[in-house]
C-alpha positions in Angstrom: 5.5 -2.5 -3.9 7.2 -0.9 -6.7 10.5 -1.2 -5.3 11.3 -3.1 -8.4 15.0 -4.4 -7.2 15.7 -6.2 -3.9 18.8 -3.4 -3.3 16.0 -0.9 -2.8 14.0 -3.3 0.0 17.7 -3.5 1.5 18.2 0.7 1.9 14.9 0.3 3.7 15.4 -1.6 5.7 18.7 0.3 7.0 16.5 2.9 8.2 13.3 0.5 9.9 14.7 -2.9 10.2 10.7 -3.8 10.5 9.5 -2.3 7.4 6.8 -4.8 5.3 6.7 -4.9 1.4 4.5 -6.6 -0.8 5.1 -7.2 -4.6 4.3 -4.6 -7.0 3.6 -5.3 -10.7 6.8 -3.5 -11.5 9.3 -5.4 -9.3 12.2 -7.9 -10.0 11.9 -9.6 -6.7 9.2 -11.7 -6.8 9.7 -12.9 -3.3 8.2 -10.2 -1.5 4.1 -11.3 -0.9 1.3 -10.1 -3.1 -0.6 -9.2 0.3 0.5 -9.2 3.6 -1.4 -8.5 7.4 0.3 -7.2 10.1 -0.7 -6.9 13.5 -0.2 -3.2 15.3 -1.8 -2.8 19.1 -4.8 -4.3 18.9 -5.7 -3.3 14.7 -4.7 -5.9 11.9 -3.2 -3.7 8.9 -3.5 -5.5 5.3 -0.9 -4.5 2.7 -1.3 -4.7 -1.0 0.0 -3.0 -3.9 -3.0 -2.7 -5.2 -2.5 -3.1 -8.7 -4.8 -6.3 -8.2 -7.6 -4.0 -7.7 -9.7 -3.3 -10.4 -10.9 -0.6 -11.3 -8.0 0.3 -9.9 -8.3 2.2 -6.1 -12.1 2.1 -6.8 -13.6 1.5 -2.8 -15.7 -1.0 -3.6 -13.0 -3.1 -5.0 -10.7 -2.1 -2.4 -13.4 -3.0 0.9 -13.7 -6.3 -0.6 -10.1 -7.0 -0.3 -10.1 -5.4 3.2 -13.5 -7.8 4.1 -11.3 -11.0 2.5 -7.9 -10.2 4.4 -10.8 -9.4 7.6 -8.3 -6.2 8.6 -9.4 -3.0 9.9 -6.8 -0.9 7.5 -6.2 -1.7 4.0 -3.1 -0.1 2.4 -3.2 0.3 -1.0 -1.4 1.7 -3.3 -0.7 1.5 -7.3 -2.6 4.6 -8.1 0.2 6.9 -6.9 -2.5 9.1 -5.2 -2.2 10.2 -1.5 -5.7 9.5 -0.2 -7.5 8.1 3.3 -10.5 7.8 3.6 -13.3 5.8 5.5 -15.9 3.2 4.1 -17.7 0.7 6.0 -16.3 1.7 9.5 -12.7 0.8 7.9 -9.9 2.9 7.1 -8.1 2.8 3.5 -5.0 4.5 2.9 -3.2 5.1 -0.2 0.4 6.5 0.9 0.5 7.9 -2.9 4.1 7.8 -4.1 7.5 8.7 -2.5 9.1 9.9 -5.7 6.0 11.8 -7.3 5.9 8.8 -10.2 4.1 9.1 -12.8 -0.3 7.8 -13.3 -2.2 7.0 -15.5 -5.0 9.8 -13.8 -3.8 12.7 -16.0 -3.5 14.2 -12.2 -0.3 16.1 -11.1 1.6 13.8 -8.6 3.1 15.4 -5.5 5.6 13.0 -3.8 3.5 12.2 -0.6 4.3 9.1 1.6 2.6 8.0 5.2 3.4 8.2 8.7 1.0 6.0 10.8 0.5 6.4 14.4 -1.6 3.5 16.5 -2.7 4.6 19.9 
């Protein structure tokens, strides 16, 4: 999410034809879905931006979106924080923020994004 305009979502997909995006609270595409699963070897991987989450990247909050979607990684985002971490026997991940942009955590950004492997 976050890519605000659909010429963005286009550049992306020049490089992975495949790539998923869900809405952000920042974009002007509002065609893009606010959550989306997808299905890699045998896991099911639930996208959100995560700006629905509240308080926002809080696990709780977060493992009942991942119990509601019924996926085995949530994706999150919003936060702009690089993070994974494990709760419940479920993996979250927060691929933080390609550009380093600016939160609302007082916390120095580094631009971070996530390269996922499924074996």
């Amino acid at each position: 999410g976050n890519l605000t305009t659909a010429s963005q979502l286009d550049e992306l997909k020049k490089l992975a034809p495949s790539v998923h995006c869900v809405r952000g609270d920042y974009d002007e595409d509002s065609s893009a879905p606010e959550e989306t699963i997808v299905t890699v070897g045998g896991f099911r991987i639930g996208l959100i931006h995560g700006h629905q989450v509240t308080p926002s990247g809080n696990i709780q909050a977060l493992a009942q979106v991942q119990r509601r979607l019924d996926v085995d990684v949530l994706v999150s985002g919003h936060t702009h924080q690089q993070s994974v971490l494990h709760f419940e026997s479920k993996l979250f991940v927060n691929p933080g923020s390609v550009t380093g942009a600016f939160t609302t955590t007082g916390e120095d950004v580094k631009p971070s994004f996530l390269l996922f492997a499924v074996s």
